[in-house]
C-alpha positions as CSV (number, residue, x, y, z in Angstrom):
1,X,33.3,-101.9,-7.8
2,X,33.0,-106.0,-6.2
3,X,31.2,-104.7,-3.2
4,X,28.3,-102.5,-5.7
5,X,28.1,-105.5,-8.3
6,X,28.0,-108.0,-5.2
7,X,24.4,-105.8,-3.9
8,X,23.5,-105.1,-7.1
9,X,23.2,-108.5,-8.3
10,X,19.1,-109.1,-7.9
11,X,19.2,-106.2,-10.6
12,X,20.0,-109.5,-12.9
13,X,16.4,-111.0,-13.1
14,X,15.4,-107.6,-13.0
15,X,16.5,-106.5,-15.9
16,X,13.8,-109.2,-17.7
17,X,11.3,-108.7,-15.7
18,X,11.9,-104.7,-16.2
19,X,11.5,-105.2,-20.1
20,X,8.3,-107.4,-19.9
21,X,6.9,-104.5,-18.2
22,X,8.1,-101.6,-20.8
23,X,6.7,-103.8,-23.4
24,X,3.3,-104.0,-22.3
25,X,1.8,-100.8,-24.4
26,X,2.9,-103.0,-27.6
27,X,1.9,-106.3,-26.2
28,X,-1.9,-105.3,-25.2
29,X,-1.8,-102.9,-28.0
30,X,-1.9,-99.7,-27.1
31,X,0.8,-98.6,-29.7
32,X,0.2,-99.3,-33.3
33,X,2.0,-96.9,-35.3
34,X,5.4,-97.7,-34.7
35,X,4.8,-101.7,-35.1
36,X,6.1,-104.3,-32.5
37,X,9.8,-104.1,-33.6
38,X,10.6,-101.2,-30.8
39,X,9.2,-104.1,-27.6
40,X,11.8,-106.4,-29.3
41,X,14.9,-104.4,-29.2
42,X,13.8,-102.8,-25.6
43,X,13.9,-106.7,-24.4
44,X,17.4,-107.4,-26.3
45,X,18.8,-104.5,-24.3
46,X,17.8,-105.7,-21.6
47,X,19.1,-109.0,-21.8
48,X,22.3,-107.6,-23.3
49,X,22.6,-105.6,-19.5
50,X,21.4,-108.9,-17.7
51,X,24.8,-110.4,-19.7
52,X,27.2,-107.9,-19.2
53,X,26.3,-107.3,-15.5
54,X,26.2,-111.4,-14.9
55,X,30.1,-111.9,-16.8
56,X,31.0,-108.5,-14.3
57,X,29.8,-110.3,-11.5
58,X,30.9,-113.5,-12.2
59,X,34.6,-112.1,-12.5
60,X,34.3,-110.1,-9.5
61,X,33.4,-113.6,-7.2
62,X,35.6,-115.9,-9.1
63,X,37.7,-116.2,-6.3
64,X,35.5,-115.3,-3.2
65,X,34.0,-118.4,-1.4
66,X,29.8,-118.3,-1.9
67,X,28.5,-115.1,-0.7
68,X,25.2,-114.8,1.3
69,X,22.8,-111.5,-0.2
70,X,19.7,-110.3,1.9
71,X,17.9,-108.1,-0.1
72,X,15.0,-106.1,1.6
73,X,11.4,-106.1,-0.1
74,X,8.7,-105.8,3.1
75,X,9.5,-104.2,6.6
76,X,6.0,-103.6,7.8
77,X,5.4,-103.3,11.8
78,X,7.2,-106.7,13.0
79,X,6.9,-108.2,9.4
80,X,10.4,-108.5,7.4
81,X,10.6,-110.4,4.2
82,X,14.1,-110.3,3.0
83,X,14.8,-112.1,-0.4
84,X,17.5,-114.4,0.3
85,X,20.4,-114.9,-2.5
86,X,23.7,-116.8,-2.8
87,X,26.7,-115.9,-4.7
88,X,28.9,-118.4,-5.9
89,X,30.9,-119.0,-9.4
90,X,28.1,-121.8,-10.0
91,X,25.1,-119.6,-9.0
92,X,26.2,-116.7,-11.1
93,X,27.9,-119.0,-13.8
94,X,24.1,-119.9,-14.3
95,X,22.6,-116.8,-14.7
96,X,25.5,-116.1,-17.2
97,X,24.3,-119.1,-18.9
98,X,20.7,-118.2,-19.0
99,X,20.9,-115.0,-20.2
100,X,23.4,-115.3,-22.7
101,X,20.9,-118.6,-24.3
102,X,18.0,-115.6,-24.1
103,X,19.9,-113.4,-26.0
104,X,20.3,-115.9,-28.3
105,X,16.8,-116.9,-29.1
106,X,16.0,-113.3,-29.1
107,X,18.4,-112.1,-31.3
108,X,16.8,-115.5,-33.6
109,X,13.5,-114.8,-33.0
110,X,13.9,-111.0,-34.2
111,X,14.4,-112.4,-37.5
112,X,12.0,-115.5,-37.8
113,X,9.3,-113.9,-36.3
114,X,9.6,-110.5,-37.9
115,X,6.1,-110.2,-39.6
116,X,4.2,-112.4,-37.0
117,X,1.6,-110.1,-34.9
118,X,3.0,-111.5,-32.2
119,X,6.2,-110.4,-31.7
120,X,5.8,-107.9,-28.8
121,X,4.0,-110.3,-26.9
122,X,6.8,-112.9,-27.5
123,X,9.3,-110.7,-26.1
124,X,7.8,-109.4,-23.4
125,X,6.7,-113.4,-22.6
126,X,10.7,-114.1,-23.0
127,X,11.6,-110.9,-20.5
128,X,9.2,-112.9,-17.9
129,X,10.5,-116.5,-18.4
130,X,14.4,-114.9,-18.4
131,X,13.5,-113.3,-14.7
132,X,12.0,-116.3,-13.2
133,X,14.8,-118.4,-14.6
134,X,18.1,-116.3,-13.5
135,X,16.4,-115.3,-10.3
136,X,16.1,-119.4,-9.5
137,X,19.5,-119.7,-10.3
138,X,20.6,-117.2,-7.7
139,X,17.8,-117.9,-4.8
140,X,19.3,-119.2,-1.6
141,X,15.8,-119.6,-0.4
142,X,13.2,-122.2,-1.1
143,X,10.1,-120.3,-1.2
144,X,12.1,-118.2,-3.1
145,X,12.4,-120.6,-5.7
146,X,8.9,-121.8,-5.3
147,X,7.7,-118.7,-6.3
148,X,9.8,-117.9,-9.1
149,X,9.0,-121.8,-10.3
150,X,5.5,-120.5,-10.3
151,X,6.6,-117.4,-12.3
152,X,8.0,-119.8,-14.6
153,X,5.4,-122.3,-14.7
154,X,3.0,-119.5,-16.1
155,X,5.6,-118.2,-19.3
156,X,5.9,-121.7,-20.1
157,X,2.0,-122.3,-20.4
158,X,2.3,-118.7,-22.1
159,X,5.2,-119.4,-24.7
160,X,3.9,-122.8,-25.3
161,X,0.4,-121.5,-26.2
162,X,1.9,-118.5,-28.3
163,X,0.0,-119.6,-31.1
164,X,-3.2,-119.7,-28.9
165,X,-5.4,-119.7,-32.5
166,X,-4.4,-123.2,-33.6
167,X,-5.9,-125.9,-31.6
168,X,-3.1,-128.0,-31.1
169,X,-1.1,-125.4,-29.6
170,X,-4.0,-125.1,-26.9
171,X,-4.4,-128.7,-26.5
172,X,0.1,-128.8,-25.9
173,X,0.1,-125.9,-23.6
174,X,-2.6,-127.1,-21.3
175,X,-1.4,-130.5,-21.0
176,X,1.8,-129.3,-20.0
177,X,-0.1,-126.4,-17.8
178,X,-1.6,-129.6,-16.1
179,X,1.2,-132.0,-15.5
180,X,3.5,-128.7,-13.8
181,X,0.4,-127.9,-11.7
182,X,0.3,-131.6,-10.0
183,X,4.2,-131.3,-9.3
184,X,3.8,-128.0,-8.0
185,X,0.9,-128.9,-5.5
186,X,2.9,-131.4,-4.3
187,X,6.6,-129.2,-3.9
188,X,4.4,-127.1,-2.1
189,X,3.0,-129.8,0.5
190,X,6.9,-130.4,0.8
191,X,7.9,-126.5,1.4
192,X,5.2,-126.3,4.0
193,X,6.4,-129.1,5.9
194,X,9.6,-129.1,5.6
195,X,9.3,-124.9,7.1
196,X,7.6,-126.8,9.7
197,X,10.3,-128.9,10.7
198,X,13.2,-126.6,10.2
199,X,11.8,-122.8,10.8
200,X,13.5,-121.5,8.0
201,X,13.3,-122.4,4.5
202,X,16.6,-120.8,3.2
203,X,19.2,-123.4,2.0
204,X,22.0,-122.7,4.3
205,X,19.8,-123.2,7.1
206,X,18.7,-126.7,5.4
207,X,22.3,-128.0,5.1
208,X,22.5,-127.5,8.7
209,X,19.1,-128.8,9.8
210,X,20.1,-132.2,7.3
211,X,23.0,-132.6,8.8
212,X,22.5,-132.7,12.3
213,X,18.7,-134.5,12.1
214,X,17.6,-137.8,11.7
215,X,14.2,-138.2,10.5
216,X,12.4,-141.4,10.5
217,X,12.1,-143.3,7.2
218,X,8.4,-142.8,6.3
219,X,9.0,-139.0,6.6
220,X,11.8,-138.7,4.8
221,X,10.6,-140.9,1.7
222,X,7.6,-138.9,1.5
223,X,8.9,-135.7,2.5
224,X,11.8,-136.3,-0.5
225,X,9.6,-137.4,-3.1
226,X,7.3,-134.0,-2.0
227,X,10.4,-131.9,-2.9
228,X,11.3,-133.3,-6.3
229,X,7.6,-133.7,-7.4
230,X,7.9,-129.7,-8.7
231,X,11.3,-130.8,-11.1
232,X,9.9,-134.2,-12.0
233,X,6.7,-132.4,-12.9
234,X,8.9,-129.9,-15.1
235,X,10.1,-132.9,-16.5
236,X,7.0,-134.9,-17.7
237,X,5.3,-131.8,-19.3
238,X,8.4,-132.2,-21.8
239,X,7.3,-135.0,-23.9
240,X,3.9,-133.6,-24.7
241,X,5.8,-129.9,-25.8
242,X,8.0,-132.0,-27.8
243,X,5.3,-134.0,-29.4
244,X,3.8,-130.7,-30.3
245,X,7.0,-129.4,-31.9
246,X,7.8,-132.3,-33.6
247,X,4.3,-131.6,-35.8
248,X,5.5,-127.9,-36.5
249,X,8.8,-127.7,-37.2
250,X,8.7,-124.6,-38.6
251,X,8.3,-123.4,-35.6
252,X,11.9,-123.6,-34.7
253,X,11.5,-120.6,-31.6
254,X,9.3,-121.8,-29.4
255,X,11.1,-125.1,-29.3
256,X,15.2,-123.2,-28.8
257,X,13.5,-121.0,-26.0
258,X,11.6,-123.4,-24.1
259,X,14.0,-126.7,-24.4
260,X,17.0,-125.3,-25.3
261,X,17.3,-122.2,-22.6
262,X,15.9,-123.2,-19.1
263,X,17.0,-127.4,-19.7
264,X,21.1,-126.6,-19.7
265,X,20.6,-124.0,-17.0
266,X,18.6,-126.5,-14.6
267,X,20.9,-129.2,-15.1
268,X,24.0,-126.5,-14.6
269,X,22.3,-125.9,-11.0
């Protein structure tokens, strides 16, 4: 039972990203008849089997030292792209974290939001953000987490801009949009070179590289102010979300799912 939830364990953001997808025919609105209620409880159950799995998992490792997880995605000809994960009671303590705060909101939401038009597209925008989120928590690669930060940028400008009719909540979500996407140009200058220098960009192989090179100082400055431009971006696009909420604050979801869910899980990891 360890060894299946130890390979099983990219199944966690999968289960979020799974229920974005099976909510699509309510989202784009294919199906009418039965309402959006049906794309809201398919997301909750998926989150509740994100939960369940993550606690199962995080029992299972509680005393194991970090375990190392390749999982397979492209063997093509002499192209192999493995997905890189690590295992570890803080890794999956996180994903714990995220996915019970997503239940949460969700389980909120379903209420407050229960005659908006919305509501299927919130969910399945929630299913999206949950993926990206618990699957950064468990990379052990950094282009890895590039592109799930990417994935994450996007159901931010999304969830931000739920209310896409009212002006201001255009005007918030594109500022934000903006601020990410000049952190995240400059993360990825850093990714690239620092793949240059190192030939591998998973985060065992970094700890080794940083240990046992000595860069000069102009490179390291700039090459360590390239790699935390993508979290201080994150950072800065919070003060024009919160200006926004602080002028409609009866909107009380946006603001638990976007501050309160993916803040305490990036400071946990």
């Amino acid at each position: 039972m360890p060894q299946f939830l130890l390979q099983t364990s990219w199944w966690v953001p999968g289960y979020g990203l799974l229920g974005a997808v099976l909510t699509l025919p309510w989202s784009i609105g294919m199906i009418r008849r039965t309402g959006p209620r049906p794309a809201a409880y398919i997301n909750i159950l998926m989150t509740v089997l994100a939960l369940v799995h993550s606690v199962w998992l995080l029992q299972a490792i509680w005393d194991l030292p970090p375990q190392p997880l390749l999982v397979p995605w492209l063997n093509v000809v002499d192209l192999n792209i493995t997905f890189a994960l690590e295992l570890s009671r803080v890794s999956v303590g996180a994903a714990v974290l995220v996915t019970a705060l997503s239940l949460l909101a969700q389980v909120f939401a379903l209420g407050y939001l229960e005659k908006d038009w919305g509501l299927a597209r919130f969910y399945g925008l929630m299913g999206f953000f949950e993926a990206a989120l618990s699957g950064i928590v468990l990379s052990d690669s950094l282009f890895l987490s590039y592109a799930l930060l990417e994935m994450l940028t996007l159901s931010t400008y999304l969830l931000v801009g739920f209310w896409y009719a009212q002006p201001l909540v255009v005007t918030a979500a594109r500022d934000a949009f903006l601020t990410k996407r000049v952190g995240d140009l400059l993360l990825l200058m850093g990714v690239v070179a620092l793949a240059t220098f190192t030939g591998s960009l998973n985060f065992s192989d970094l700890e080794v590289w940083a240990r046992s090179t000595t860069l000069a100082p102009l490179t390291a400055t700039l090459l360590g102010l390239a790699l935390i431009a993508g979290p201080t971006g994150n950072a800065l696009s919070f003060p024009s979300t919160s200006g926004w909420t602080k002028r409609w604050r009866d909107r009380i979801p946006l603001q638990f799912c976007e501050t309160r869910l993916w803040l305490p899980a990036v400071l946990m990891c």
